[in-house]
C-alpha positions, 0 to 999 in steps of 0.5 A: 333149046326146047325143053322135052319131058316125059311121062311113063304110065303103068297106073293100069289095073293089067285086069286083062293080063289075068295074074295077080301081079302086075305086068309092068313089073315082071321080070325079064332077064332079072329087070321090071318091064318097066324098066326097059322104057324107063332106062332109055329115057333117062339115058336119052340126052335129049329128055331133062325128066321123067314123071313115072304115073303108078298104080297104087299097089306097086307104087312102094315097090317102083319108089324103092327100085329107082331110089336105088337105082337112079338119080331122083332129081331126075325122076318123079313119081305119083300115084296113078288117077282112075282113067288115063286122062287123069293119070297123064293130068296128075303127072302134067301138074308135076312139069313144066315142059314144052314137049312131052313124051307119053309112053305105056311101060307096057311096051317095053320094045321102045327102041332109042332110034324110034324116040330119036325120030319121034323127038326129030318131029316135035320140031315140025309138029304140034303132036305125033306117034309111033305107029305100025302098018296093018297088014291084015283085011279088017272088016267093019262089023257094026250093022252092014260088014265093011271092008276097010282100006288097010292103006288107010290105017295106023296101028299107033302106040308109044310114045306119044308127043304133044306140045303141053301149053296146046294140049291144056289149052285144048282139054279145058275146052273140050268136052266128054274126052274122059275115056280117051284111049291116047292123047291123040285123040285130043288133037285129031280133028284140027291138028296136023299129027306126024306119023312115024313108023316103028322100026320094030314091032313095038307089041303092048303087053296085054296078056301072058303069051303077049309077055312070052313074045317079049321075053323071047325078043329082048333076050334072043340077040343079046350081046355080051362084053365085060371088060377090066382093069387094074390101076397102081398110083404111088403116093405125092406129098402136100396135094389133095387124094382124088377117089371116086370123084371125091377129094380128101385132104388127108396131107396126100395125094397120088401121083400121075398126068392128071388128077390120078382119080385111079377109080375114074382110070379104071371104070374108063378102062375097064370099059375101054377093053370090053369095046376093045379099044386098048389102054387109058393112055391109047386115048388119052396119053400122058404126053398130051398137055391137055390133060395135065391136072384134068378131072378125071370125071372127063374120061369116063364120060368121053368112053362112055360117049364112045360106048353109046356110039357103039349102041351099048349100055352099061348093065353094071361095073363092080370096083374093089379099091385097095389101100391102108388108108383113109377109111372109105367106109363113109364114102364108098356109097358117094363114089357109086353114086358119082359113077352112076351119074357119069355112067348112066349105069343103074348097078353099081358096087364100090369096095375097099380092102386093105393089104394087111400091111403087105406089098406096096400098097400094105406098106404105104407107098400107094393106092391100087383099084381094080373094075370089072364092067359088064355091057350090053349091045342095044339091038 
């Protein structure tokens, strides 16, 4: 199987954007811009990493954002050169990959069905782009006024795709390519380039009434569910206590079909109600010897598949946990960080109370967990 990275470029100065922030890292619905383009990557099944090219004046801030919110093994990060060109050249030294993606975090309306079509092409294509038709008469201005055939242009933008062993073979022998405007413009002249239309207008923010335009769009259809769940397992003697994907052999363990994680059962759970689909056992019933001792990792991933199906993403999962003992204290950020990779949600909490000694988990006779997760439909 072909191997598919991509490169997300925010190392622009945003002079033309007339503030003295830079664009990529507004705030839309309490998310960067950049995000937007970064989270569908780094869900996207198909893309194994992601170089994020930056501006040197928020690459600090970019580094702390993803370092809290993403797996770096999956992420890298370098400083931005002074065109595009080197910028895309910093990032193609950092990867080895046979396809790779170039998308502006400017354009934060990327859809994941426009990357799906996009990628679909890299099968037959060496390079390609997203582009959208020209509707307005343009005119040519240099010398003598000429009217264009409009049905004879592209507006292109992002992503960008190129196969990297052509595109490096092509740069080192090309001449006066520094201010290229995209990586198109490498392959145009002997290469064969697929075209792929956007599905929706897919706008570069360039000014402030460019960012009003998106603001508007990615929050005038937003939907909303949240879903919950609470989850009881009393204690079994001489096997291991699974929570949150870690074992602990404290001497016990939990009771149930599988291996009782009730963390993993509630974050599947929770998700399950918000896209209505009932209960753990509607999905996965304690009668289906299949599921006799499963790593409960396997549930969450199979509703969170179920979800994706849905075009929902997971905006954030808070999970509370109650029991007298072992002490999570070391161990609650592991466990947000084993969701996280099981979920592809950025925004996980994790808590642990006791019961003061109350009921039946305050007297010892199990361990309780509860989820509430918030997801968003993918317009």
């Amino acid at each position: 199987m072909k191997k598919i990275k991509a490169i997300l470029l925010m190392a622009g100065a945003s002079t033309r954007f007339h503030s003295n922030r830079n664009k990529t890292i507004y705030q839309i619905n309490q998310k960067p811009l950049y995000l937007y383009s970064l989270d569908l990557f780094y869900q996207h099944p198909k893309i194994a990493a992601i170089t994020v090219v930056c501006h040197q004046t928020i690459i600090d801030e970019v580094y702390e954002t993803i370092k809290q919110n993403y797996d770096l093994t999956k992420i890298t990060l370098v400083e931005g050169g002074k065109t595009r060109l080197e910028s895309v050249q910093k990032a193609l030294n950092n990867m080895v990959s046979d396809v790779v993606l170039i998308h502006d975090a400017a354009r934060p309306l990327i859809t994941k069905v426009d990357i799906d079509n996009l990628i679909e092409q890299s099968d037959f294509f060496s390079c390609g782009s997203l582009y959208h038709p020209i509707y307005d008469t343009v005119k040519q201005t240099t010398s003598k006024v000429k009217t264009l055939d409009r049905n004879e242009l592209k507006a292109v933008s992002t992503p960008q795709f190129f196969t990297q062993p052509l595109y490096e073979t092509i740069l080192k022998a090309s001449d006066n390519c520094k201010n290229i405007t995209d990586e198109l413009q490498l392959f145009e002249t002997n290469f064969d380039i697929a075209f792929v239309e956007e599905s929706r207008k897919n706008l570069k923010v360039t000014t402030l009434e460019d960012l009003e335009y998106v603001n508007y769009i990615l929050t005038k259809n937003n939907i909303y569910k949240i879903g919950h769940s609470f989850d009881f397992h009393p204690f079994a003697k001489d096997c291991l206590l699974y929570l949150g994907g870690i074992s602990f052999d404290v001497g016990f363990g939990l009771m149930g079909h599988s291996d009782a994680d009730v963390v993993y059962h509630v974050v599947a759970e929770s998700m399950m109600g918000a896209l209505e689909m009932g209960d753990l056992g509607t999905l996965f019933p304690d009668t289906d010897r299949q599921y006799l001792n499963k790593d409960s990792c396997y549930f969450v991933k199979e509703v969170v598949k179920k979800l994706n199906q849905e075009n929902f993403v997971i905006e954030n999962i808070d999970i509370m946990i109650y029991l007298e003992k072992p002490n999570l204290k070391e161990y609650k950020s592991i466990m947000a960080k084993n969701i996280k990779k099981l979920t592809n949600c950025n925004y996980i909490n994790v808590k642990a109370t006791t019961l003061e000694k109350k009921g039946l988990i305050g007297t010892g006779e199990g361990i309780a967990s509860e989820a509430v997760v918030l997801i968003k439909k993918v317009i």
